[in-house]
VEXPARO-734248 format. One line per field, with one value per atom (N, C-alpha, C): y, z, x; residue in three letters; residue number from 0. Coordinates in steps of 0.02 Angstrom, whole numbers, plus 50000, padded with zeros to 5 digits. Layout:
yy [Y,...]
zz [Z,...]
xx [X,...]
res [Ala,...]
n [NUM,...]
% end
This chain:
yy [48202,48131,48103,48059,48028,47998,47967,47921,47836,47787,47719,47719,47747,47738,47785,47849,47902,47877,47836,47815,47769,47712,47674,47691,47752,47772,47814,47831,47874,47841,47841,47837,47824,47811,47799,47870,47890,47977,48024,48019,48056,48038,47969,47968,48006,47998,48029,48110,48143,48198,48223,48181,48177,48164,48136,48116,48189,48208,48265,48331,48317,48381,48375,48328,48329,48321,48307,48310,48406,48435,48487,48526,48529,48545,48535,48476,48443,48458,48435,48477,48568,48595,48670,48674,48637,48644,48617,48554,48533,48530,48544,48521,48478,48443,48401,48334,48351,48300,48275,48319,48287,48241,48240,48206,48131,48084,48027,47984,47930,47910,47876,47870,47819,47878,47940,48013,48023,48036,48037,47994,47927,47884,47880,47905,47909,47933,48008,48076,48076,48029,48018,47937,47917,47847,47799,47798,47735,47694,47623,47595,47618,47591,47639,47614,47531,47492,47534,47550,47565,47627,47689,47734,47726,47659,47670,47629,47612,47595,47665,47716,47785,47821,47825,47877,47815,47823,47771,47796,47851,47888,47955,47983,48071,48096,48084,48114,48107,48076,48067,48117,48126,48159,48231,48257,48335,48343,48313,48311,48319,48294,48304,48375,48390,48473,48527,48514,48557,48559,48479,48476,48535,48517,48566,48632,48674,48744,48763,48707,48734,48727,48702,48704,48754,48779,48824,48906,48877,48940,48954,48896,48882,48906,48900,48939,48988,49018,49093,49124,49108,49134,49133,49073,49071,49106,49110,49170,49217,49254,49329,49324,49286,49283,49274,49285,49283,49362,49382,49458,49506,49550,49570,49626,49653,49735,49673,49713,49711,49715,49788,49804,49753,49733,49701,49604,49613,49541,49534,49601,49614,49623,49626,49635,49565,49525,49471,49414,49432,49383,49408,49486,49496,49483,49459,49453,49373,49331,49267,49257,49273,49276,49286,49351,49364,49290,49250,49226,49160,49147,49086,49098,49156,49174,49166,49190,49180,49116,49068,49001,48962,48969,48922,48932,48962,49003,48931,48876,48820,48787,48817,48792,48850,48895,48947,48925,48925,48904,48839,48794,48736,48758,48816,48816,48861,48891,48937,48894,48843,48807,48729,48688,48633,48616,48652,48660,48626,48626,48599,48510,48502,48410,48376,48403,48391,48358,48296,48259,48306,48304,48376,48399,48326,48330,48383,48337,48385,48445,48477,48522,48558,48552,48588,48596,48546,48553,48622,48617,48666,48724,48748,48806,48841,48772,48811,48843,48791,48844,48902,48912,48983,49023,49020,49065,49068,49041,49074,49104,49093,49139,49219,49215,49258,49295,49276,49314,49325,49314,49335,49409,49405,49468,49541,49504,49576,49564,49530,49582,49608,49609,49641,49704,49724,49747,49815,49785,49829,49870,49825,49850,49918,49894,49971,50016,49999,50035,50022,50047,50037,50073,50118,50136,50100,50039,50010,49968,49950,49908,49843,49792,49716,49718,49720,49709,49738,49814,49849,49801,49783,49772,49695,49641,49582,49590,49674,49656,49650,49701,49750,49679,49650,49591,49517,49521,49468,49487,49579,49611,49606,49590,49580,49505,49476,49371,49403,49403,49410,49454,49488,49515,49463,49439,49392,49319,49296,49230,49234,49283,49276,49267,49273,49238,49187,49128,49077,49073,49119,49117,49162,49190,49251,49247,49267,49240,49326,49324,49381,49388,49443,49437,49489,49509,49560,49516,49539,49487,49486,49435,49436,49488,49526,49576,49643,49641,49707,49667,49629,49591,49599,49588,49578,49633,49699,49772,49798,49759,49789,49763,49708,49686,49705,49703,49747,49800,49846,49895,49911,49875,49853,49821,49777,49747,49796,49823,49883,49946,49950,49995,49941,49920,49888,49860,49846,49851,49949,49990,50065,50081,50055,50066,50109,50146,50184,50146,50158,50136,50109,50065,50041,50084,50090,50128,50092]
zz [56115,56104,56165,56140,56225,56245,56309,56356,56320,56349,56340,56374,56436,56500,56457,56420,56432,56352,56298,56249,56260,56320,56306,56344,56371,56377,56335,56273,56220,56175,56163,56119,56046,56010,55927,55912,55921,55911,55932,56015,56020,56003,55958,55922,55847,55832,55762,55755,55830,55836,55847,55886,55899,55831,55807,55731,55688,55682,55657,55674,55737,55762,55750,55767,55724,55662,55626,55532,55542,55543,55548,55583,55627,55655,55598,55597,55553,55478,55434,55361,55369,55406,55413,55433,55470,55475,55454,55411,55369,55296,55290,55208,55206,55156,55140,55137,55076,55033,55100,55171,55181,55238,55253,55305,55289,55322,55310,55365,55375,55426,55460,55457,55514,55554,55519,55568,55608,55568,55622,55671,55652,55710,55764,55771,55797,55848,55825,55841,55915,55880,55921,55975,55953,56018,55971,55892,55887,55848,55844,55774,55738,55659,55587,55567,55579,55550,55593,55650,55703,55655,55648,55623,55551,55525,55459,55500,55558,55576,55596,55571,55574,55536,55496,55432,55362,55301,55253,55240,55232,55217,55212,55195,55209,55162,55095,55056,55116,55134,55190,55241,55260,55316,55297,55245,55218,55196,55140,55153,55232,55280,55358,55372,55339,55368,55346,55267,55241,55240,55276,55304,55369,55403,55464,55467,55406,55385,55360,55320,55299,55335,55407,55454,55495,55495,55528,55485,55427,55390,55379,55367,55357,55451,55499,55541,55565,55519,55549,55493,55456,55399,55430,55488,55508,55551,55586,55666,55617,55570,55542,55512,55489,55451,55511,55577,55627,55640,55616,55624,55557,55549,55498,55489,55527,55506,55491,55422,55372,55421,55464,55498,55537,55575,55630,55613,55537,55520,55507,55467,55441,55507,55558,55616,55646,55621,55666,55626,55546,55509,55513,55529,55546,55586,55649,55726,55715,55691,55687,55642,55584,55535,55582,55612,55649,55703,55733,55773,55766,55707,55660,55655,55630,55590,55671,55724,55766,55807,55809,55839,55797,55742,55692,55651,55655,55599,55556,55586,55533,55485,55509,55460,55401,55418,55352,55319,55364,55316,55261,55275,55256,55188,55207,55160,55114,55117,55045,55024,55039,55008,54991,55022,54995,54968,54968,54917,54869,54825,54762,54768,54826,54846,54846,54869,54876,54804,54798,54747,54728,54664,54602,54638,54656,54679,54745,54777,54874,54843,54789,54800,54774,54743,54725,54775,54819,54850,54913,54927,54969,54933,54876,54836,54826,54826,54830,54913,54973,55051,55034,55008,55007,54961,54896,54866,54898,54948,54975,55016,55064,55129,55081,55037,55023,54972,54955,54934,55004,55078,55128,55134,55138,55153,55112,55046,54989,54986,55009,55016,55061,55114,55187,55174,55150,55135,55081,55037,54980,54980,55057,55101,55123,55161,55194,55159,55114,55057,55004,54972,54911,54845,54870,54826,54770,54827,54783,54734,54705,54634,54649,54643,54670,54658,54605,54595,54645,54648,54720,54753,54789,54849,54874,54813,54816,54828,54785,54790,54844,54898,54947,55013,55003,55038,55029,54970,54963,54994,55006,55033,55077,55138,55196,55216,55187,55182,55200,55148,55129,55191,55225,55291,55351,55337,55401,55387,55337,55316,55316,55325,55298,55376,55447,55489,55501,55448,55439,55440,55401,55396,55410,55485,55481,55582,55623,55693,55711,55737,55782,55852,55894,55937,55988,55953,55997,56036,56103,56147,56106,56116,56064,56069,56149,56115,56089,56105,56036,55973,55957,55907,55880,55905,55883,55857,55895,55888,55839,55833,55789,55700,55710,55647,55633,55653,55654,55628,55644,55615,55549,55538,55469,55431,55455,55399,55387,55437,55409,55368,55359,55312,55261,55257,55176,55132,55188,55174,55164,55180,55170,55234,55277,55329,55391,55430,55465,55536,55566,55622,55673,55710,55767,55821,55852,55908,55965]
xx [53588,53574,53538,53490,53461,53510,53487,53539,53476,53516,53486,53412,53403,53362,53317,53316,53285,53231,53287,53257,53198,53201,53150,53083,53089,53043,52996,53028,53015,52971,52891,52847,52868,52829,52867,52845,52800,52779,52854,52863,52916,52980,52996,53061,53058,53017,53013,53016,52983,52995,53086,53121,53176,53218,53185,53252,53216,53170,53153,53201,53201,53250,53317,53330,53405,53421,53378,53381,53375,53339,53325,53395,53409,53482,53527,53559,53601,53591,53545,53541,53551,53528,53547,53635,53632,53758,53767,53758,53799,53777,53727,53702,53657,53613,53561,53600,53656,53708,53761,53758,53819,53807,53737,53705,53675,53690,53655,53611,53562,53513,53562,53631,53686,53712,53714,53719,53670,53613,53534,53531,53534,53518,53561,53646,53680,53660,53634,53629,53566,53498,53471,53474,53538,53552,53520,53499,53461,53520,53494,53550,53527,53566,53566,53490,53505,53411,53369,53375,53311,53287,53315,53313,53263,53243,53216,53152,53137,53066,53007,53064,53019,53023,53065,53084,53113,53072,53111,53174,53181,53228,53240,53295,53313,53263,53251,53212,53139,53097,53049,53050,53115,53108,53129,53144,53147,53086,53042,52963,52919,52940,52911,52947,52996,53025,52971,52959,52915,52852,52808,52748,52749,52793,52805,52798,52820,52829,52764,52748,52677,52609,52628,52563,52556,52651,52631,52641,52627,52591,52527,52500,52437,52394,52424,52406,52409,52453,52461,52425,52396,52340,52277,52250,52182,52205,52251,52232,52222,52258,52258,52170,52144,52091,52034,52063,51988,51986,52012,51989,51986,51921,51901,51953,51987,52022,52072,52090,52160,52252,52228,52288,52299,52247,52267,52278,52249,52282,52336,52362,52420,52490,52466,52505,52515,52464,52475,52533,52534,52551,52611,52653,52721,52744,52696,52732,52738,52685,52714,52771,52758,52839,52905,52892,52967,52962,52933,52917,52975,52933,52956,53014,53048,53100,53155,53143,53188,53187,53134,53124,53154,53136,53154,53201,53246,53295,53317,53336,53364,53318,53266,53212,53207,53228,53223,53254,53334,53370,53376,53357,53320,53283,53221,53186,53217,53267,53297,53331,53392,53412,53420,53353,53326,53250,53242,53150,53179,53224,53224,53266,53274,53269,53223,53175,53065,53057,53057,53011,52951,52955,52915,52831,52812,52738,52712,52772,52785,52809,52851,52884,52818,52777,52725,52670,52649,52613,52631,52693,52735,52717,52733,52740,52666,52612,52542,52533,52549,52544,52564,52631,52674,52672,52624,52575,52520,52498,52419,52460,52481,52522,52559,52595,52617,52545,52489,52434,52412,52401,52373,52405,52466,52491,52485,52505,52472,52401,52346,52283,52284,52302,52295,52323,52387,52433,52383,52355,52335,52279,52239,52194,52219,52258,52304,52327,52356,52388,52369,52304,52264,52293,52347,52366,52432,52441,52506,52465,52508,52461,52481,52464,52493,52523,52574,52657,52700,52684,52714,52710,52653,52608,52678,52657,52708,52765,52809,52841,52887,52853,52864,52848,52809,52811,52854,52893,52951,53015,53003,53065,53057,53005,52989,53005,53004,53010,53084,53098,53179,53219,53190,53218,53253,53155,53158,53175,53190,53210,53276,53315,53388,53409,53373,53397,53426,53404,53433,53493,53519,53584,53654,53613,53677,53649,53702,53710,53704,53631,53595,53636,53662,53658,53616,53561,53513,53473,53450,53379,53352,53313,53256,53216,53190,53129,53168,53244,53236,53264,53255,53273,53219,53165,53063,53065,53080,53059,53083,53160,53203,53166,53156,53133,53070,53018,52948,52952,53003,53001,53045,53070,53109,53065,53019,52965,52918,52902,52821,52881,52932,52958,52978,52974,52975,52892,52859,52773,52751,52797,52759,52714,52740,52688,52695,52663,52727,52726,52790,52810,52752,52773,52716,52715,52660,52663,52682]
res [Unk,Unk,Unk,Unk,Unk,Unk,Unk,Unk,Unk,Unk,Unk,Unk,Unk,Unk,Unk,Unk,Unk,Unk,Unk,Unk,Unk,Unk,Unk,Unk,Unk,Unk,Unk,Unk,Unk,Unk,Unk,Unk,Unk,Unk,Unk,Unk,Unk,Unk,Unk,Unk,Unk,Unk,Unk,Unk,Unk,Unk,Unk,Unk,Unk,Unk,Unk,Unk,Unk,Unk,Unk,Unk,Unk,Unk,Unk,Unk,Unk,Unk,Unk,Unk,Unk,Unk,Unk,Unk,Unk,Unk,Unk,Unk,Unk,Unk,Unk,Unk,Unk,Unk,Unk,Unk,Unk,Unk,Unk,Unk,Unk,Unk,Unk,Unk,Unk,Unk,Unk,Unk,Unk,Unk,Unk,Unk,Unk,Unk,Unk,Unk,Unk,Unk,Unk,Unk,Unk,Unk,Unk,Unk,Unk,Unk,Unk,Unk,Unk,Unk,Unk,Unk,Unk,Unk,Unk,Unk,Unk,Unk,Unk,Unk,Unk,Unk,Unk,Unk,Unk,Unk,Unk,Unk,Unk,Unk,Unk,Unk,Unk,Unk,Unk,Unk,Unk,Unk,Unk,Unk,Unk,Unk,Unk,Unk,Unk,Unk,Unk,Unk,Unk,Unk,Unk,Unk,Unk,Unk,Unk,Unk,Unk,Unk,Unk,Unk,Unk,Unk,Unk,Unk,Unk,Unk,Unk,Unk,Unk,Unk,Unk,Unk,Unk,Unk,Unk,Unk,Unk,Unk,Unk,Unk,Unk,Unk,Unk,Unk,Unk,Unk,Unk,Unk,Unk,Unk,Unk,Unk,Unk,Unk,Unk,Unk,Unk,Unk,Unk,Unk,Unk,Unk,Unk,Unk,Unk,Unk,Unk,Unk,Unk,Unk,Unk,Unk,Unk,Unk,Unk,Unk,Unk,Unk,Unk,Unk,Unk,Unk,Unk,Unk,Unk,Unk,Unk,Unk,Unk,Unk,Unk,Unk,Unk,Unk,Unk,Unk,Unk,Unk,Unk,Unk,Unk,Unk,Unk,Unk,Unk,Unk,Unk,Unk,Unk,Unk,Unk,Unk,Unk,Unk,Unk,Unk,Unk,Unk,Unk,Unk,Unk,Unk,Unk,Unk,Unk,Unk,Unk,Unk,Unk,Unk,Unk,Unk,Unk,Unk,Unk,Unk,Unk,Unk,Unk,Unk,Unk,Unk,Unk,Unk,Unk,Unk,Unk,Unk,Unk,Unk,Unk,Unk,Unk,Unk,Unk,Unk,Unk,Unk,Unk,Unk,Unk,Unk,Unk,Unk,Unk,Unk,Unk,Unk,Unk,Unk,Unk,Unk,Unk,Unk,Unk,Unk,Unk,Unk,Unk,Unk,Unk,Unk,Unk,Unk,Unk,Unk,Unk,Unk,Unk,Unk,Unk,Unk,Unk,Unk,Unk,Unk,Unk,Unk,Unk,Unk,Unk,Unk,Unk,Unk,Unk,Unk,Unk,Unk,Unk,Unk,Unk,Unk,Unk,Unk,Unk,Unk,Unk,Unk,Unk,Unk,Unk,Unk,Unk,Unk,Unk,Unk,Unk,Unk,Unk,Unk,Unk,Unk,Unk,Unk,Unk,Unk,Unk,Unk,Unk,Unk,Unk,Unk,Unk,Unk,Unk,Unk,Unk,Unk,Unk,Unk,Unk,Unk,Unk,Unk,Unk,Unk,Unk,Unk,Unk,Unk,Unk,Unk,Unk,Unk,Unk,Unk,Unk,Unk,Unk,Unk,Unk,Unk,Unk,Unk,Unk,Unk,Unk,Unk,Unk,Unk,Unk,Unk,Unk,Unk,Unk,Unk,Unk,Unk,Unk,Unk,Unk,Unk,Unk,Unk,Unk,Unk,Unk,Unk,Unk,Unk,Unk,Unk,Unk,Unk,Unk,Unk,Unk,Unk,Unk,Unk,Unk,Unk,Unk,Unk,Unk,Unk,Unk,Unk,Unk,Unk,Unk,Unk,Unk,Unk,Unk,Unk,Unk,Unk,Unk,Unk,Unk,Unk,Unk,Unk,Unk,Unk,Unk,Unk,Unk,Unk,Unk,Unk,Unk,Unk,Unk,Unk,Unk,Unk,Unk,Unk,Unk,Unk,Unk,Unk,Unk,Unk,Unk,Unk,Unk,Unk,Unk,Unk,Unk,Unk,Unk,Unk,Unk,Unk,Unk,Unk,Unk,Unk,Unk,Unk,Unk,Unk,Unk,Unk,Unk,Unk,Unk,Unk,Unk,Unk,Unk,Unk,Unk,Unk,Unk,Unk,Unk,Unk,Unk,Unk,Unk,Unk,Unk,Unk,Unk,Unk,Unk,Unk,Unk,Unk,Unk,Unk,Unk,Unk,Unk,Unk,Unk,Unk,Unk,Unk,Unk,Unk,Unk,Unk,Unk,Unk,Unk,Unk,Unk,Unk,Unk,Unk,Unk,Unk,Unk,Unk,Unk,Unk,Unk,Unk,Unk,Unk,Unk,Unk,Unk,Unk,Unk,Unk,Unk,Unk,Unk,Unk,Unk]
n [0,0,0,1,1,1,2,2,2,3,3,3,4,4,4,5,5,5,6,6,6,7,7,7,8,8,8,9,9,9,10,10,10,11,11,11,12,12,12,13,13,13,14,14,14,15,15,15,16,16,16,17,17,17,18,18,18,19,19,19,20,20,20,21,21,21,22,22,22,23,23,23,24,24,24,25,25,25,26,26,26,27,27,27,28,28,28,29,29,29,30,30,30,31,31,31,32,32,32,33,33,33,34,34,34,35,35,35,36,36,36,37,37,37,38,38,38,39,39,39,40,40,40,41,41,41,42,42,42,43,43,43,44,44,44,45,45,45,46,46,46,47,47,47,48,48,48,49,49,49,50,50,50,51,51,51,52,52,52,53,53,53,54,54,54,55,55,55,56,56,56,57,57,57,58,58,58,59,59,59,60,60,60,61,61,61,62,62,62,63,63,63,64,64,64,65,65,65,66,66,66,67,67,67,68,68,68,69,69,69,70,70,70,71,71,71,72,72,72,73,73,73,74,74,74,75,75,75,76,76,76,77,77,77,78,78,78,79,79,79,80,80,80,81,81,81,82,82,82,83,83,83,84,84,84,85,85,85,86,86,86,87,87,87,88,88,88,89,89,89,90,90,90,91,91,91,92,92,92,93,93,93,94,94,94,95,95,95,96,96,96,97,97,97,98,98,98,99,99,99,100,100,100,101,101,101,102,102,102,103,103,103,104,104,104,105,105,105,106,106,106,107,107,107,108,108,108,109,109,109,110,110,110,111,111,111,112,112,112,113,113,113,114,114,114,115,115,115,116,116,116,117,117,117,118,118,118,119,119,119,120,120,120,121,121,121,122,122,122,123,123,123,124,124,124,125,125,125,126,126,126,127,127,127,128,128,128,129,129,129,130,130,130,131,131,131,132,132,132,133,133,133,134,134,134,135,135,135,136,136,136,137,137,137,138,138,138,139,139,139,140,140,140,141,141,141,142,142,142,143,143,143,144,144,144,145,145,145,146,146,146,147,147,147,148,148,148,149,149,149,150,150,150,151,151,151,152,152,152,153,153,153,154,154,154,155,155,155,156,156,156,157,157,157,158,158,158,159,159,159,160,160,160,161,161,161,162,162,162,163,163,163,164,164,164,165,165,165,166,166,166,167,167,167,168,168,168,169,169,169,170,170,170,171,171,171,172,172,172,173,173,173,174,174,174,175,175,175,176,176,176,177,177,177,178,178,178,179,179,179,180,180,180,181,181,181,182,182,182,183,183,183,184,184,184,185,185,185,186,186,186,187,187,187,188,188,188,189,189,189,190,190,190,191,191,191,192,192,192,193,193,193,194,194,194,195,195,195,196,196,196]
% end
């Protein structure tokens, strides 16, 4: 929580980032349903009214969770897409995944079990980022391995999501870099790929 002194020095930019982070915290431990903006605002030192001169409401600010996810998918598609070899796009879009997956774990979790709170429009607009992102990976993928047929190819890459998304919800205690290593090499065996050097 800020202190009084530390809030009024805080920008309207960096409060909104601040109530962001604790919606994000908070919906991942407690639920979507069990959180309300008199918790948030608490959380970040504001009153309950102050709290709605930046967010209208929780539905608002779970839409800003999934703007969030999808920028930084949508960027880990152009780094992979500045380089012409397949492998080495395909390397870059696992190292950010794992990246995500251990920075952000409450946001995974977030996204397996509130996508379906997202007003129909947002929830679609979300679902088109994460069909292009998940088509980035099976072409790269089919590149390398021309022999899988897209269905393989997909499916072998939802088993890879599904690795690294279930961070969300289960308490790692490896460092992170053999945590990185450890999972790298658990994703390129479920893509068919052999071990990294």
């Amino acid at each position: 929580m800020a202190s009084g002194a530390s809030r009024q020095r805080l920008s309207s930019a960096q409060r909104r980032e601040l109530i962001l982070d604790s919606a994000i915290r908070q919906f991942a431990e407690r639920g979507y349903e069990a959180v309300g903006m008199r918790d948030l605002a608490g959380d970040v030192g504001l009153s309950a009214p102050g709290i709605y001169r930046h967010f209208s409401s929780k539905e608002e600010l779970l839409v800003k969770i999934f703007d969030r996810l999808s920028d930084r998918l949508v960027d880990a598609m152009r780094s992979a897409d500045r380089t012409p070899d397949p492998a080495t796009g395909l390397a870059s879009l696992i190292r950010s995944h794992i990246g995500q997956s251990i920075e952000h774990s409450n946001v995974m979790s977030i996204l397996y079990f509130m996508a379906d709170r997202l007003p129909p429009e947002e929830r679609e607009r979300f679902q088109k980022v994460s069909r292009s992102y998940l088509d980035a990976w099976v072409a790269r993928l089919r590149q390398i391995r021309p022999e899988l047929s897209h269905d393989s190819a997909r499916i072998s890459v939802h088993a890879a999501f599904g690795l690294l998304n279930s961070l969300g919800y289960h308490s790692v205690r490896l460092p992170d870099r053999s945590l990185v290593r450890h999972l790298t090499e658990m994703v390129r065996g479920a893509l068919h790929l052999p071990p990294s050097t």
